[in-house]
Structures are given as structure tokens and as C-alpha cells.
N, C-alpha and C positions, 0 to 999 in steps of 0.2 A: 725335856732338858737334854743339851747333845752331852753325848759321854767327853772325857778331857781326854785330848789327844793319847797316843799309846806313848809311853818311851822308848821311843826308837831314836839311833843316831846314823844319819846318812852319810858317810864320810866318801867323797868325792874323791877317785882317781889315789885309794888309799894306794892301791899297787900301781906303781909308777907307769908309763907306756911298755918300757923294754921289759918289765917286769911283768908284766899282764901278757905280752906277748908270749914270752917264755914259756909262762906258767901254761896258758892254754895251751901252746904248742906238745907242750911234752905232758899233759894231762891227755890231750887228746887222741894219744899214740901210748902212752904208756898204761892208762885206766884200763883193767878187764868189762868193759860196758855190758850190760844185758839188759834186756826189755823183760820185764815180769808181766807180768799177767796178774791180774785178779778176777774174783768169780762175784757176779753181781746176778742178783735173783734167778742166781744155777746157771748161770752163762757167764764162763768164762771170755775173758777181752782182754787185748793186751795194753799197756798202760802206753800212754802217748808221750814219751818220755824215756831214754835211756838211764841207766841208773848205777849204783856201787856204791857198800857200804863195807868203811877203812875204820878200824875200830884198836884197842888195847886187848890182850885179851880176857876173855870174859866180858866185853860188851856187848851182850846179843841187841838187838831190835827188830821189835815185829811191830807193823802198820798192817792197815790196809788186807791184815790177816795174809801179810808176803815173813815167812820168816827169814829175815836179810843174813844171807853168807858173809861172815866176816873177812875179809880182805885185807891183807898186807900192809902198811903204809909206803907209800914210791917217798923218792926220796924226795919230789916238790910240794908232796902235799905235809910233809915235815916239816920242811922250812918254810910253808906258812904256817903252820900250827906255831912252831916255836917264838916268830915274829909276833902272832898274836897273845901268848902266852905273853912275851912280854911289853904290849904295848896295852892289854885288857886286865891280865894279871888274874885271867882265867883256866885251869888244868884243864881245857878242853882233852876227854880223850877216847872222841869218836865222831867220825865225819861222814855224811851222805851226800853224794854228787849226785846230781842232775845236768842229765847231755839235752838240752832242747834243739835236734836237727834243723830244723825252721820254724818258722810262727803258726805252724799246724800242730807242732809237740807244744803242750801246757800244763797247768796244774791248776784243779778246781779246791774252791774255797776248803778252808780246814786250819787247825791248828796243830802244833808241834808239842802237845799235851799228856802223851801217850806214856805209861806208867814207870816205864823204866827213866825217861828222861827228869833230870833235876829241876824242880820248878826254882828251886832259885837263881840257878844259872843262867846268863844270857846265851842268844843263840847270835850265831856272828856268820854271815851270811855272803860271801864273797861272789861278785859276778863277773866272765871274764867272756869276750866277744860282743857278738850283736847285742845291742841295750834292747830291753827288753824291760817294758810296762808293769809294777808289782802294784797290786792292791791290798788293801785290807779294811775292813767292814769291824764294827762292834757287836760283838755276840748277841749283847741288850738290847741294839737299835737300829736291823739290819736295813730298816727304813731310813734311814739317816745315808748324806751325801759320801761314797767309799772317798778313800783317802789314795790318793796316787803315787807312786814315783819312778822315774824313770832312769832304772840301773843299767849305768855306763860299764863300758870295758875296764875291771878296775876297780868298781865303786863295792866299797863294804857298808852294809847295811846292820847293825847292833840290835837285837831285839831284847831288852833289857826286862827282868822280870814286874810287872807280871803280866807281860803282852800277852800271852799265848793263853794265857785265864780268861782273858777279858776279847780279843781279839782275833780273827780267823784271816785268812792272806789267801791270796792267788797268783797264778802267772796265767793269762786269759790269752785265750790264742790271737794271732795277727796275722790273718791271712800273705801279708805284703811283705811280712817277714820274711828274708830269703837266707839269710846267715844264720850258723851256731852258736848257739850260748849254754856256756858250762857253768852253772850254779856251785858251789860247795859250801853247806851248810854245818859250821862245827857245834857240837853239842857235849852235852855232858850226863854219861850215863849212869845212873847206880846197878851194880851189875844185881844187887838182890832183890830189888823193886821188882819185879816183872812174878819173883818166884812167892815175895812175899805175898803177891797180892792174889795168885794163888791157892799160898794155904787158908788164906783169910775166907776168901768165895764161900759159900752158905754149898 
């Protein structure tokens, strides 16, 4: 039996043309960007992917065993936060960007599950530049046909709970890619989750 679709909502060209234009422009000249590195069986590699993580504070986030430097908010990635606040009527208050230089930078399969993040909260998932190919698989049935879409300059993607339980995503590389696309994914942190679970550990 195929799993039932995730709830996700695809919202087309949510940030206007002049408005997507903006936003990358001055994301991409005003973000402190850095390549992390992670260490895969004692060998360190560096991630295929530019990155920054803009947070309240007290919102740490660790993935990927990267402990993410909290960063400022610039004042565009404010005003969409706030527009989203009030168009979702979610207190998102913490955002991680992704710089994809060309269809060589990607992201392999995973979920956005990770202990501090709020499983009830949606994740609202904004893309600005080159469209670029998103996937995602059901955890249960990764034999089953992946699910596509192709996020435009602009387009907001809503991952409504409880995608991230049931569901794992990708951005798969594309060689013929030749343009930038800057991801910003907002999220919602519990800043004691991380420590409670923790104390809890045996």
C-alpha cells in the first residue's frame, strides 16, 4: 500500500519577481557564507554546499555533528520572517540558509528531525535563483516512486507536520546547472530540547 501523500503546500512565485530578486541580491552579498566540513568514517570532507545559521538567542543547532554558530538576523531575512509570521501564523525563530553555487553543490536524502527542532511546527522553506529539483521519499516505502518538484525563483515550499516523521528530501545534484540558488529554510527551535535530551541519555 503507497503511503498518502506528505502535507506539503507548494506556493508558486510566493515572493513576487522584484521581490525574489532583492532578497537574493542582498542575501547573497550580505550572508557571512561558510563551507563546514563534516567527518565521515575519520575523514573529514567538506560539505557541497555553502551555509548560515540566523537564529533568536539561545537557539543552538547541531546536525550532521556541525555545532552551527549563531548569526545575526540581516535585516532581509527579517522581513521575511515577519511576512511569514504573518501569512502562516507561525513564531518561526530560527533560519538556516543554503548557498547551492551550481548543480554540483547538493543535499542528500534526510530529514529536518533533529531534537531541538519542534515537531509540531511547520518548516517553510523559501527558494530564490536558479529552480532547482526537490525530492522526497517515504521513510516506510523508499521503494515507492520519489515525489518531485521543481522550486522556482520565489516559490515557498510549507512542510506541514508530520512531514519530517514520516518523510526524508533531497536537492540531487544537476550537472547542467550553471546558476545559484539560495535556499532559507525557517524553523522553530525549543532552545531546552537539545540539553534535555541530554540529561535524559542512560
Amino acid at each position: 500500500m503507497s503511503p498518502s501523500p506528505p502535507p506539503v503546500r507548494h506556493l508558486v512565485r510566493w515572493g513576487s519577481p522584484a521581490h525574489a530578486d532583492r532578497w537574493l541580491g542582498q542575501l547573497l552579498a550580505a550572508v557571512p557564507w561558510k563551507q563546514e566540513h563534516i567527518t565521515v568514517f575519520g575523514r573529514r570532507h567538506p560539505m557541497p554546499r555553502l551555509s548560515c545559521w540566523m537564529a533568536d538567542p539561545g537557539c543552538e543547532y547541531r546536525y550532521s555533528d556541525l555545532q552551527n554558530v549563531i548569526e545575526p538576523w540581516t535585516p532581509v531575512a527579517q522581513e521575511i520572517r515577519a511576512r511569514l509570521l504573518e501569512e502562516l501564523g507561525c513564531p518561526f525563530n530560527s533560519l538556516l540558509l543554503n548557498l547551492y553555487r551550481d548543480g554540483r553543490d547538493s543535499m542528500g536524502w534526510h530529514a529536518d528531525d533533529e531534537a531541538e527542532l519542534d515537531p509540531e511546527a511547520p518548516i517553510a522553506s523559501l527558494s530564490l535563483g536558479t529552480t532547482r529539483t526537490f525530492r522526497m521519499r517515504a521513510r516506510r516505502a523508499r521503494r515507492e516512486p520519489k515525489l518531485a518538484w521543481e522550486l522556482g525563483h520565489g516559490d515557498l515550499l510549507v512542510m506541514d507536520p508530520p512531514t519530517q516523521r514520516d518523510w526524508q528530501h533531497e536537492l540531487p545534484r544537476r550537472l547542467r546547472v550553471e546558476g545559484p540558488r539560495v535556499n532559507l529554510t525557517f524553523r522553530v527551535v525549543r532552545p531546552q530540547a537539545r540539553n534535555t535530551a541530554r540529561v535524559a541519555s542512560p
